[in-house]
C-alpha positions as CSV (number, residue, x, y, z in Angstrom):
1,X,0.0,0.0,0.0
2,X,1.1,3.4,-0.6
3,X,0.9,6.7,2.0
4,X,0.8,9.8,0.4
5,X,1.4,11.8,4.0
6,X,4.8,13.1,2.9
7,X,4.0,13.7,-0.5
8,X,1.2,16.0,0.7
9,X,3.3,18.0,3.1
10,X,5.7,18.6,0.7
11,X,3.0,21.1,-0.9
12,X,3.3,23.0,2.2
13,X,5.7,25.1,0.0
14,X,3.0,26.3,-2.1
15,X,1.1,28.0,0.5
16,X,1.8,31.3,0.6
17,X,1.7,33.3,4.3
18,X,0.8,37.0,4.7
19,X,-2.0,37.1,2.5
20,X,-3.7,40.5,3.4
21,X,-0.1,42.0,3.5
22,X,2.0,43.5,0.7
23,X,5.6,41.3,0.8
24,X,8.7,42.1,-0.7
25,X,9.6,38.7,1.0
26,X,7.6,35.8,0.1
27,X,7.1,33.6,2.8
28,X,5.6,30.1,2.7
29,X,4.3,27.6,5.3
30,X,7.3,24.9,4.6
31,X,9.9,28.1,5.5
32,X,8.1,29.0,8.6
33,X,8.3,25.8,10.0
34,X,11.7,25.2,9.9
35,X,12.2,28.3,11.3
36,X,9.6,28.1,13.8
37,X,11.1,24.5,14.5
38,X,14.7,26.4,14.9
39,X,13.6,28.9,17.5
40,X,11.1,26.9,19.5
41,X,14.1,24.5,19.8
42,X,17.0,27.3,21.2
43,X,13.6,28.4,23.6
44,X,13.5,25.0,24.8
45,X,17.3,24.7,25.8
46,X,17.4,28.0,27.0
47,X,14.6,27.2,29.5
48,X,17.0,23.8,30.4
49,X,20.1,25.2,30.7
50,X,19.4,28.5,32.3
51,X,15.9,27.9,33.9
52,X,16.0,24.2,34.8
53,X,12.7,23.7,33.2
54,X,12.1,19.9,32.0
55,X,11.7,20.2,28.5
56,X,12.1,18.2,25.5
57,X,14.0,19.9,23.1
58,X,13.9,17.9,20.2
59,X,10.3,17.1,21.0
60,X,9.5,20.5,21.0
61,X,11.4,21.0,17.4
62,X,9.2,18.4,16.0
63,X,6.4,19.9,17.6
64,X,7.0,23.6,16.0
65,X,8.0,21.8,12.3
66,X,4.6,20.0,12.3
67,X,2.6,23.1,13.6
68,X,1.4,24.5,10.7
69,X,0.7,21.2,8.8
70,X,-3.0,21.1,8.4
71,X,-2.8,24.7,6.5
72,X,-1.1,22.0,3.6
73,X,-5.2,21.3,3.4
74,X,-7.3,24.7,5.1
75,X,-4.3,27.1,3.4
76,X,-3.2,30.4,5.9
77,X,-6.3,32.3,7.2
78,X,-4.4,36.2,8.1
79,X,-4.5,35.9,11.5
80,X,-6.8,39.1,11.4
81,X,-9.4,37.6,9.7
82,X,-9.3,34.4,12.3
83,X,-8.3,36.4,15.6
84,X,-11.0,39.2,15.4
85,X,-14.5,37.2,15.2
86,X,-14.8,34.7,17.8
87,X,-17.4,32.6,15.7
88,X,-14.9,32.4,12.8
89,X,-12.3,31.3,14.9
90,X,-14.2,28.5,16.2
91,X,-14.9,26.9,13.1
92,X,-11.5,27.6,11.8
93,X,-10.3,25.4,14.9
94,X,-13.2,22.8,13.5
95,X,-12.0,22.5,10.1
96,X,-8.1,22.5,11.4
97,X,-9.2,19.3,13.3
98,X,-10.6,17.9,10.6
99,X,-7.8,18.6,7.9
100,X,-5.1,17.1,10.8
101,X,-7.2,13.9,10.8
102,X,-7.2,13.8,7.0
103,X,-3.5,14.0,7.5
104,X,-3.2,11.3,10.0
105,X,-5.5,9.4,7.6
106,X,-2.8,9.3,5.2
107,X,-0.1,7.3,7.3
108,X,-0.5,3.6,8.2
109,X,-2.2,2.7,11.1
110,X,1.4,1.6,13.1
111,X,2.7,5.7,12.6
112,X,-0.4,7.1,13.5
113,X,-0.3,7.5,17.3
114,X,2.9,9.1,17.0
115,X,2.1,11.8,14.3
116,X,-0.8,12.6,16.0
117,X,1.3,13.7,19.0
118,X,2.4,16.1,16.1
119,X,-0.5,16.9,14.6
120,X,-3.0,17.2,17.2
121,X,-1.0,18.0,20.0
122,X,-2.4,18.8,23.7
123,X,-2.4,22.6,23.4
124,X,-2.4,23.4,26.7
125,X,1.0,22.0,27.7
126,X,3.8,23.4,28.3
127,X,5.7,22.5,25.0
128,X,2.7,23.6,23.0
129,X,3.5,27.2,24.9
130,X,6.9,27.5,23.6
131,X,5.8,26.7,20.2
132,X,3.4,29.6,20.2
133,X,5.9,31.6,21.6
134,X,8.2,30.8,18.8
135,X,5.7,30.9,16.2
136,X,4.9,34.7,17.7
137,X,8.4,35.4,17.4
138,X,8.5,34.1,13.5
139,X,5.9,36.9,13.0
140,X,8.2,39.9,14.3
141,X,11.0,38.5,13.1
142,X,9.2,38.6,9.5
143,X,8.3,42.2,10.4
144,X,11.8,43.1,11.2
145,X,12.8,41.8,7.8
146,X,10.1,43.2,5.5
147,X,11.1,46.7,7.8
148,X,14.6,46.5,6.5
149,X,14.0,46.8,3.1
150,X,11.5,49.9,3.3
151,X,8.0,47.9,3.4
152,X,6.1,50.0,6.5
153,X,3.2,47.4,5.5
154,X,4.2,45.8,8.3
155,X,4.5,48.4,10.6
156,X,1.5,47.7,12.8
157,X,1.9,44.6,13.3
158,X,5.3,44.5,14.3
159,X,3.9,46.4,17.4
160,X,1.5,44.6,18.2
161,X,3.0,41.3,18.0
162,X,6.0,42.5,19.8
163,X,3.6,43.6,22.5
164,X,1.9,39.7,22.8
165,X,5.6,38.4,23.0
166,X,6.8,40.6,26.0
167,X,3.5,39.5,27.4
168,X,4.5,36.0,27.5
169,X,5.8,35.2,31.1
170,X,8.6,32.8,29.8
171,X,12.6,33.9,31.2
172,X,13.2,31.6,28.0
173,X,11.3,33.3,25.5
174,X,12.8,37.2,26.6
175,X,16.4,35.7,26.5
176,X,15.5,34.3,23.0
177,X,14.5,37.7,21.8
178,X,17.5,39.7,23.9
179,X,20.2,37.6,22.6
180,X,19.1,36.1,18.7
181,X,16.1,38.7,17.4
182,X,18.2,42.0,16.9
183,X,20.3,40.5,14.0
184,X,17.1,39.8,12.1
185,X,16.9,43.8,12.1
186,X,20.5,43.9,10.3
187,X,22.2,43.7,7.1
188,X,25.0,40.9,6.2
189,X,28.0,42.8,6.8
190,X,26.8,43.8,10.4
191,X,26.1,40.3,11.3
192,X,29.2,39.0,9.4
193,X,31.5,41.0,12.0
């Protein structure tokens, strides 16, 4: 028998995020991620080594790469459109459920239980947090970026989300943004030296 569970995350690539937003920097699902994946992984040692929190790091990565993945079926509702009507947001959340089961459905039975721990995860632990946190911090980071090159499109919303990241009660998370985020704001040369 043949799963095509791989073969349809690939197409992750092809969906596009940002939508309401003018980009001089494309960005798609597949490249948030692994970047999401990257930073929700630091987060997590930070918290170890500094913090003595628990976590599981690589757990945690494959928790952030995964994320995303039922958008490879819904596509990226702008987080304005999903965050500002409480009614939309809940049946977003439906058909996310049911898109991550369509995934699942497409491994065999044997992989299923631990791909769902991917999928579906429990969203109120305490790995799910730091994924959010580092998803959060993907956003400003994009900001940052698009701000570099002259786009103020993005101007709002790099306030705003900057504002729900220093709300985030995490020692992790603020060391994360102290000691990695300001070379997102820089050119080559300055980070090269």
């Amino acid at each position: 028998m043949s799963y095509h569970f791989f073969a349809y995350l690939s197409r992750m690539k092809y969906i596009l995020r940002w939508g309401l937003m003018r980009n001089t920097i494309p960005e798609n699902v597949m490249e948030h991620s692994m970047q999401a994946a990257m930073f929700a992984h630091a987060i997590a040692l930070i918290g170890k080594e500094r913090y003595g929190k628990t976590y599981d790091a690589q757990h945690i990565m494959a928790l952030a790469l995964y994320h995303d993945a039922s958008e490879v079926i819904t596509g990226d509702l702008p987080t304005p459109i999903k965050n500002n009507n409480p009614a939309i947001k809940m049946e977003y959340n439906k058909i996310a459920d049911v898109a991550a089961q369509r995934l699942l459905n497409m491994l065999p039975d044997d992989l299923k239980p631990h791909y769902r721990k991917l999928i579906s995860p429990d969203e109120s632990s305490d790995e799910w947090r730091i994924v959010k946190a580092a998803d959060r911090i993907c956003a400003y980071v994009k900001c940052l970026e698009e701000s570099k090159v002259g786009n103020r499109e993005f101007a709002e919303a790099q306030v705003g989300i900057l504002n729900s990241i220093q709300a985030i009660e995490l020692p992790e998370v603020k060391d994360f943004m102290r000691e990695f985020v300001p070379g997102f704001a820089m050119s080559l040369d300055q980070i090269s030296t």
